[in-house]
C-alpha positions as CSV (number, residue, x, y, z in Angstrom):
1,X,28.8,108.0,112.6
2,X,28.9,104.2,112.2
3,X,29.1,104.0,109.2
4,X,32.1,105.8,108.8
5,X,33.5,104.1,111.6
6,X,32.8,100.6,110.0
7,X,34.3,101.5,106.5
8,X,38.2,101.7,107.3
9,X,37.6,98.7,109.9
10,X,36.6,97.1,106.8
11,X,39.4,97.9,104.9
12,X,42.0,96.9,107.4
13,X,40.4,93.2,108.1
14,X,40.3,93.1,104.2
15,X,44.2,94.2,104.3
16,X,45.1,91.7,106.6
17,X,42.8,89.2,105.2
18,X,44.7,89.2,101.9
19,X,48.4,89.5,103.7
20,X,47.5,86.5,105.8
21,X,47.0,84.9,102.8
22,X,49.6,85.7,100.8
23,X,51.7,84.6,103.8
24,X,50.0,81.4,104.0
25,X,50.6,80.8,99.8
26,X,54.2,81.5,100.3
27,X,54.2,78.6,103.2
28,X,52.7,75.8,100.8
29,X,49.5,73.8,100.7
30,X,50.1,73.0,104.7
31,X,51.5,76.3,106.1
32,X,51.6,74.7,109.4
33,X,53.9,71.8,108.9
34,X,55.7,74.1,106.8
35,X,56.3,76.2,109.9
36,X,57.1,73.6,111.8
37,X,59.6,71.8,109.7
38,X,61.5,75.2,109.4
39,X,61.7,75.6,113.3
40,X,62.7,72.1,113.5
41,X,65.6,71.9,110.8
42,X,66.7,75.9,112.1
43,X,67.6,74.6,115.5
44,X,69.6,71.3,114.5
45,X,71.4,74.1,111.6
46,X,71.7,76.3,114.1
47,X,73.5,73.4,116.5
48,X,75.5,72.5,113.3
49,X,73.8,69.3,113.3
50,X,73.2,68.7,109.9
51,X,72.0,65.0,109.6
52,X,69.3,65.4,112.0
53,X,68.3,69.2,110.1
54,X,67.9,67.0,106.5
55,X,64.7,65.2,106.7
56,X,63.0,68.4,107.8
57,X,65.3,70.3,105.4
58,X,64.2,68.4,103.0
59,X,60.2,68.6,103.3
60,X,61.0,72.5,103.1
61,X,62.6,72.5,100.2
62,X,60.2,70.1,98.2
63,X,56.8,71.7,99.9
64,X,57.2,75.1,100.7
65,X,60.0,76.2,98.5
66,X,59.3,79.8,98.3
67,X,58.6,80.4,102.4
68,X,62.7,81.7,103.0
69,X,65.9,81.9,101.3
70,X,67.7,80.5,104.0
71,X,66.2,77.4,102.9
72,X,68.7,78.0,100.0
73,X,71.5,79.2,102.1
74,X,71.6,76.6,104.7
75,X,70.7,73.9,101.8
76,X,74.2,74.5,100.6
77,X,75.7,73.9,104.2
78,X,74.0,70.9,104.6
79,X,74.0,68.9,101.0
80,X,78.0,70.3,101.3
81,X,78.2,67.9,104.5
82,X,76.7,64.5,103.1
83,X,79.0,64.9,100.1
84,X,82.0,65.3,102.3
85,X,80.6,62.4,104.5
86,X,80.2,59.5,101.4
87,X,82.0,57.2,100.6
88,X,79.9,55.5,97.9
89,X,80.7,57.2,94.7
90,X,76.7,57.1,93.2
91,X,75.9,58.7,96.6
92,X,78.2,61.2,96.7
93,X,77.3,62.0,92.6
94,X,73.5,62.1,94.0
95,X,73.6,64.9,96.5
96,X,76.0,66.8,94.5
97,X,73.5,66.9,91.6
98,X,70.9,67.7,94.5
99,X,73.5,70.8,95.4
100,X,73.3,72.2,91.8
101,X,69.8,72.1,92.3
102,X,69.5,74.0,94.9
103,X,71.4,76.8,93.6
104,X,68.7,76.1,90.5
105,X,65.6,76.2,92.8
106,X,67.2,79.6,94.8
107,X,67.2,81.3,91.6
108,X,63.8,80.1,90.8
109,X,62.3,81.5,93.4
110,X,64.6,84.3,94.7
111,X,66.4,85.2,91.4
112,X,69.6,86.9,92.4
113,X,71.0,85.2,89.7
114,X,74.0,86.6,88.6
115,X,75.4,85.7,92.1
116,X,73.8,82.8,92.9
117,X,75.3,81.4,89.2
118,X,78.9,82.5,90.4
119,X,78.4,80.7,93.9
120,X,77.3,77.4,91.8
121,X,79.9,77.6,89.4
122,X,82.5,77.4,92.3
123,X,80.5,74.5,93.7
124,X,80.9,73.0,90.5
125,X,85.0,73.1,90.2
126,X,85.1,72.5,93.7
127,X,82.8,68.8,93.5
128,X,83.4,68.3,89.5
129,X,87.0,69.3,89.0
130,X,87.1,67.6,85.8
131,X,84.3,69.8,84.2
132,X,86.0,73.4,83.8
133,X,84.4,74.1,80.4
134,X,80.9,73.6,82.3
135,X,81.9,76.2,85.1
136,X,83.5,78.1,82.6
137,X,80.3,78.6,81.1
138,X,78.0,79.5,83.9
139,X,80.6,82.0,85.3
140,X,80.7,83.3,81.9
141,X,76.8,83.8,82.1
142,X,77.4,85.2,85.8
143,X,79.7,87.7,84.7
144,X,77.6,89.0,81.5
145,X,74.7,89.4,84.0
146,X,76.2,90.6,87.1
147,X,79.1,92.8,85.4
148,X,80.3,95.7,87.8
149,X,78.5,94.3,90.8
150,X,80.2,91.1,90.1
151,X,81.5,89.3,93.1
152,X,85.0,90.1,93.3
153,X,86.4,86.6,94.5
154,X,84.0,84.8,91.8
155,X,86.0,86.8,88.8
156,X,89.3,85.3,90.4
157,X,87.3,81.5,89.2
158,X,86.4,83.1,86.2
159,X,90.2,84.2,85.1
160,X,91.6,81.0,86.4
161,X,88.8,78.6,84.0
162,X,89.6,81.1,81.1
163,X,93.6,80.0,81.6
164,X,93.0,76.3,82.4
165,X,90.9,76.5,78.9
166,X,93.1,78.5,77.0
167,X,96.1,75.7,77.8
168,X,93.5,73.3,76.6
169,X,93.5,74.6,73.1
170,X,89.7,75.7,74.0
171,X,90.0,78.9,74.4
172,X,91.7,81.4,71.7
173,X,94.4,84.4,72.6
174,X,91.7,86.6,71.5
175,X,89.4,85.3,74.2
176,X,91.9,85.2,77.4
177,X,92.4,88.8,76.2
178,X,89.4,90.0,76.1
179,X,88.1,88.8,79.5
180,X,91.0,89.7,81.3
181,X,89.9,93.0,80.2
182,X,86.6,93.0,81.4
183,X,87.3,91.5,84.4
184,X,90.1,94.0,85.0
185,X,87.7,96.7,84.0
186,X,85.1,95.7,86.8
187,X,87.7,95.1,89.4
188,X,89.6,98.6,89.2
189,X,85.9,100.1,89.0
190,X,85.4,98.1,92.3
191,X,88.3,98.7,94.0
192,X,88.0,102.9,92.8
193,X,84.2,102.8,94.0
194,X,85.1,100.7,97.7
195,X,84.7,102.5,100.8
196,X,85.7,99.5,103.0
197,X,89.5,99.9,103.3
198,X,89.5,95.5,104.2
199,X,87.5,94.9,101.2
200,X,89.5,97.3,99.0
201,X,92.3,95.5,99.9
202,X,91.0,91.8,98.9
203,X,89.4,93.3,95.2
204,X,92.9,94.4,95.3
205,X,94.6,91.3,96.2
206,X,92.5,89.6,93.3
207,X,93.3,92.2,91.0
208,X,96.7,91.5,91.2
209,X,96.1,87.4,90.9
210,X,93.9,88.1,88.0
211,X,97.1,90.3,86.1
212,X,99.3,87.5,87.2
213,X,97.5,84.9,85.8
214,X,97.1,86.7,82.5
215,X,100.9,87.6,82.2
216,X,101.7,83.9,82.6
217,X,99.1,82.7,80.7
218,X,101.2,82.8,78.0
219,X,98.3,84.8,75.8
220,X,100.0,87.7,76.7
221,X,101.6,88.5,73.5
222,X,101.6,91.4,71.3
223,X,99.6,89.6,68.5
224,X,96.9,88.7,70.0
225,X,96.3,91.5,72.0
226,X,96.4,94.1,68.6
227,X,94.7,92.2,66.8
228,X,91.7,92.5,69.2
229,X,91.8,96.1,70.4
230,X,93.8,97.4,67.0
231,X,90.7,98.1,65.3
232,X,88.6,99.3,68.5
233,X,91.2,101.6,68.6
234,X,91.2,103.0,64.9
235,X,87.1,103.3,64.9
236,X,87.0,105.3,68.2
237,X,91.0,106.9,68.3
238,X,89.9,109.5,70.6
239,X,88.3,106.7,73.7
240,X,91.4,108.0,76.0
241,X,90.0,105.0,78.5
242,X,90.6,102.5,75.4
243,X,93.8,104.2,74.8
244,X,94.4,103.4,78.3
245,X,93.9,100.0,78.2
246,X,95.5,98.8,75.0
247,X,98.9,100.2,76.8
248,X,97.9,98.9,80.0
249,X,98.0,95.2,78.2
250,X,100.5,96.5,75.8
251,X,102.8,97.0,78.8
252,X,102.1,93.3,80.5
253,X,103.0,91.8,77.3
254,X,106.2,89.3,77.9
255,X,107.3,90.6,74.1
256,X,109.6,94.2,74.3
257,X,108.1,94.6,70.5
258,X,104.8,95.1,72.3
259,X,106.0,98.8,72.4
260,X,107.0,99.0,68.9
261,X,103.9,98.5,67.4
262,X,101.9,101.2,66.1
263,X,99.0,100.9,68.2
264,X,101.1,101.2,71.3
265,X,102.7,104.4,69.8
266,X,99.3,105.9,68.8
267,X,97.7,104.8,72.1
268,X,100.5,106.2,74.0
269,X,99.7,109.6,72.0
270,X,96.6,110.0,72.1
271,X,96.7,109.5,76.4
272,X,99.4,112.3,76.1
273,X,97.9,114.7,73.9
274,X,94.4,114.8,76.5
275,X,96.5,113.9,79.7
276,X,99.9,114.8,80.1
277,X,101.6,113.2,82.4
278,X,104.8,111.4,83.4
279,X,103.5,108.2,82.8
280,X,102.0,109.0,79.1
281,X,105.5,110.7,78.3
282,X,107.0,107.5,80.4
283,X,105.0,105.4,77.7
284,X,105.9,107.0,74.7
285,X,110.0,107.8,75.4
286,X,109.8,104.1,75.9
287,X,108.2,102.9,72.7
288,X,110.9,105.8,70.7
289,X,113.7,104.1,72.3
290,X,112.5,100.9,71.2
291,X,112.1,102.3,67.8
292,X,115.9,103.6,67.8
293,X,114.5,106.8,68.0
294,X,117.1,108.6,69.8
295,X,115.8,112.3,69.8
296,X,112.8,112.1,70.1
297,X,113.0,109.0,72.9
298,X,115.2,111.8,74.9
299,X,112.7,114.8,74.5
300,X,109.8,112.7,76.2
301,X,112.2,111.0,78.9
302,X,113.2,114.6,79.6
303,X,109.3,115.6,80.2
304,X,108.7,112.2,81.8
305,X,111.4,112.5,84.2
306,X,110.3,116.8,84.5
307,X,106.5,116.2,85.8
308,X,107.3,112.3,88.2
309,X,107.3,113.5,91.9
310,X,108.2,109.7,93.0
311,X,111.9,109.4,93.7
312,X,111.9,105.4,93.0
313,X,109.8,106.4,89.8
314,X,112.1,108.8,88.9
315,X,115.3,106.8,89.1
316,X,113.9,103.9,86.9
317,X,113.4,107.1,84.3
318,X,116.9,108.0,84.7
319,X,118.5,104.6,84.2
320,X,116.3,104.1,81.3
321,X,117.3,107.5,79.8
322,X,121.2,106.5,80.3
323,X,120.8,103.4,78.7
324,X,119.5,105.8,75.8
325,X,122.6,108.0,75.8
326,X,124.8,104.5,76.1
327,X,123.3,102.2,73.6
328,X,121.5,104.8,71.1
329,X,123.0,108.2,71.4
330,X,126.5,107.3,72.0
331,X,126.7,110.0,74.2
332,X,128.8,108.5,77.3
333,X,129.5,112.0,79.7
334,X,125.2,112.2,79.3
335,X,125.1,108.7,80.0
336,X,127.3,108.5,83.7
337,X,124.7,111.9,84.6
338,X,121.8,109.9,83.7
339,X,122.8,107.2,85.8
340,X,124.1,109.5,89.2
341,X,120.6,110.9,89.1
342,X,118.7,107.6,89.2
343,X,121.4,106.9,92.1
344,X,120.4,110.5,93.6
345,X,117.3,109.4,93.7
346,X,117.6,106.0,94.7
347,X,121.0,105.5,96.3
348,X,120.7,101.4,96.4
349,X,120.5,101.4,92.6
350,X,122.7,98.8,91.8
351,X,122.6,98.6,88.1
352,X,122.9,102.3,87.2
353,X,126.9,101.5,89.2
354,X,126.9,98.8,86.7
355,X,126.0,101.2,83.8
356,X,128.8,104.0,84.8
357,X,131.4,101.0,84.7
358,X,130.1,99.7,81.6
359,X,130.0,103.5,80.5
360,X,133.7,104.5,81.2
361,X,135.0,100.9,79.3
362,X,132.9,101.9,75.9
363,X,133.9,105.4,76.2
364,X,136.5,106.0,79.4
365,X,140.3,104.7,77.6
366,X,141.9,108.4,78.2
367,X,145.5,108.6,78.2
368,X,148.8,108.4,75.8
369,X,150.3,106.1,77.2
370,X,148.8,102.0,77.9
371,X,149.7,102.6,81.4
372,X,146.9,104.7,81.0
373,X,144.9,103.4,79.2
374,X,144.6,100.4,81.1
375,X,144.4,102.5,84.5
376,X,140.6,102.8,83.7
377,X,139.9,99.4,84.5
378,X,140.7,100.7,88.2
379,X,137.7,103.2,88.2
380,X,135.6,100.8,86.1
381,X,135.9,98.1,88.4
382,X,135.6,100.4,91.5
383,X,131.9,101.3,90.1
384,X,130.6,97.1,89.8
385,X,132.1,97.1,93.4
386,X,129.9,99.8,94.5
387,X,126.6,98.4,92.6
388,X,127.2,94.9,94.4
389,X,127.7,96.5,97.8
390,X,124.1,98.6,97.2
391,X,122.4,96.2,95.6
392,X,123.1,92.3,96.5
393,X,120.2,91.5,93.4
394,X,123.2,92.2,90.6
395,X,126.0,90.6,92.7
396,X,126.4,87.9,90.6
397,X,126.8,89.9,87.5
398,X,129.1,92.1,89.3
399,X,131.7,89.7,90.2
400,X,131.9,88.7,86.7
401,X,132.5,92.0,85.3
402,X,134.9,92.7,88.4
403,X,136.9,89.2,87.4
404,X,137.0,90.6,83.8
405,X,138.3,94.1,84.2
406,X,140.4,93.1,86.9
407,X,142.2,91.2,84.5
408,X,143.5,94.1,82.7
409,X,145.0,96.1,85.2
410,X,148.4,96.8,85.0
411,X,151.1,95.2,86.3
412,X,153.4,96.0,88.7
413,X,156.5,96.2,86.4
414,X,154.5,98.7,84.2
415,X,153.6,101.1,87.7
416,X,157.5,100.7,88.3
417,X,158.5,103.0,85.3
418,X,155.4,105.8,85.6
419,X,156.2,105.9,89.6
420,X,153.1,104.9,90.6
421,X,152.9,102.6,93.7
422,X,150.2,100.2,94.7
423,X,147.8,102.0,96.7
424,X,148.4,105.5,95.7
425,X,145.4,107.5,94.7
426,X,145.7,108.3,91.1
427,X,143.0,111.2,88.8
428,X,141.9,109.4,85.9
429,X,141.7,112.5,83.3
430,X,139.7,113.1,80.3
431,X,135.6,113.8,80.1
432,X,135.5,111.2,83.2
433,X,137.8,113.3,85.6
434,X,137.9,110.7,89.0
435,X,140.2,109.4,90.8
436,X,140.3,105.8,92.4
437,X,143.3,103.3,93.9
438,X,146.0,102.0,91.9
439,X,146.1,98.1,92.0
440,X,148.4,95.6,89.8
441,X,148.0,92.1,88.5
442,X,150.0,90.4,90.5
């Protein structure tokens, strides 16, 4: 009996034996001063007194560099200070270089280094400034390691180097391109995969700076962007996610003839012909109106418009489908129904007013007689009165069109012999069928 009794006590001493040990090897070749050091420079961290936590900081880091992160994680805190605190240039240079190292030595011995390479890159514009193309290159190396699980306010860095670069002459169209891509790619994955709604919103929050600082980047043009993804797309035409993307840039594009390329049109297609929906019929009615293709451009305006349950959506659909009728179709009674439906669904739509007036002066001179004729200008101005009053964002252009059709109204002398006072409400006949207030030049 003990025997058998002996045997597992044997085991567990030899268990703990070798754990001991292994705890001691992680401590250095003197585990107790290492113990005692990391007390010591703890509290004074913990007190925020960093100048007395360096010396014993310090000994951690040189002599027992693998016994915590935190040796790593505080390190930062307190290098961080004595740069702030110098004032001698070679100093402050020093213990910056020994704050790169110690992002070096956490990776050594605690890896994480996709992260850790993205927290040392900031340090690096942050402290070196003058050295994008340096940071540029270790987020770039952070990012190709750490890809979706990329940390969301390191790829905000990462976009904003690419730019800086790019307006350098460093950095090609093709490149700012293709990493806002990526980086978009991982954020939307992020923000689509994020169950903490205050996290959501900052990946979200970056999101949107990253898309800005593309669009104004001034690589957003159609070129560069189809000459990237235009052959991705024509070896793999039926990637509806590509498909997605390529219209996603497409559409940020500064350049209208973004959406009368071909890529945009086949792109636009291809999302339509797996996934119909307002926004792929949106897409491709656009790029047919931009083509001059009248037809077809109304056919996929009319599905567009058919399967949109948003109201505001729906009005910008309708005021784009008017300017269809009006500048393509010549069609002006579908053009002033285009426009009251984007105002039926968004009453404060100032500029489909604007497009009515504009609407009865190409297409609204009914009448015989010039009396008549020039009575229009009454109902035309009425309508840039009403898109002013809904919408103070197209006042100024209002008041100009007001001053100009004001200035053909009839005058008084002319109301004399028709028998039509100022003020009198008057039916203007024709398609347009209103009626408005008579007013003269004076």
């Amino acid at each position: 009996m003990k025997s058998k009794v002996f045997l597992p006590v044997l085991v567990i001493g030899m268990i703990l034996s070798y754990s001991l040990n292994a705890q001691d090897e992680k401590y250095g070749d003197d585990p107790e001063s290492c113990r005692i050091n990391l007390s010591t420079y703890t509290e004074f961290f913990n007190q925020k007194n960093y100048k007395d936590a360096m010396p014993s900081w310090r000994w951690c880091f040189l002599n027992c560099p693998e016994a915590t992160k935190n040796i790593y994680i505080h390190g930062t805190t307190i290098i961080e200070y004595y740069i702030n605190e110098q004032s001698d240039a070679a100093k402050r240079e020093a213990y910056i270089d020994t704050l790169m190292m110690v992002y070096d030595n956490r990776i050594t011995y605690f890896g994480q280094k996709a992260m850790v390479l993205g927290r040392k890159a900031t340090s690096m514009l942050k402290y070196k400034p003058d050295n994008v193309k340096e940071a540029y290159d270790v987020l770039t190396e952070s990012f190709e390691l750490g890809g979706n699980d990329s940390e969301y306010f390191i790829l905000g860095f990462y976009m904003n180097t690419t730019v800086v670069l790019f307006g350098k002459g460093e950095l090609t169209k093709e490149n700012v391109v293709e990493i806002y891509s990526k980086i978009s790619d991982v954020l939307n994955y992020q923000i689509a995969n994020e169950t903490k709604d205050d996290k959501r919103a900052k990946i979200e929050e970056t999101a949107k700076s990253v898309e800005e600082m593309f669009v104004n980047s001034g690589a957003a043009d159609c070129e560069a962007i189809i000459s990237l993804f235009g052959p991705k797309f024509e070896s793999d035409p039926t990637n509806i996610e590509l498909a997605k993307k390529i219209l996603n840039l497409l559409d940020r594009g500064k350049a209208d003839e973004c959406k009368l390329s071909d890529l945009y049109m086949n792109c636009a297609i291809a999302v339509y012909n797996v996934e119909k929906s307002s926004s792929s019929a949106h897409s491709i009615a656009q790029s047919y109106f931009k083509r001059g293709d009248g037809e077809n451009a109304e056919n996929f305006y009319s599905e567009a418009i058919n399967m949109e349950e948003e109201p505001l959506k729906k009005a910008d659909m309708y005021y784009e489908l008017g300017l269809l009728y009006y500048n393509i179709l010549k069609n002006f009674p579908k053009s002033r129904q285009a426009a009251r439906n984007a105002i039926a669904n968004n009453p404060n739509y100032g500029k489909a007013y604007l497009l009515i007036g504009r609407v009865y002066a190409a297409g609204g001179y009914c009448g015989e007689s010039a009396f008549e004729k020039k009575s229009v200008n009454w109902l035309i101005v009425d309508q840039f009165i009403k898109a002013k009053n809904v919408d103070p964002s197209v006042a100024e252009e209002a008041n100009e069109l007001i001053g100009r059709y004001s200035g053909s109204f009839p005058t008084q002398e002319e109301g004399f012999w028709v028998n039509v006072a100022e003020g009198q409400t008057v039916t203007i006949g024709c398609w347009i069928g209103e009626t408005t207030t008579a007013r003269y030049i004076k």
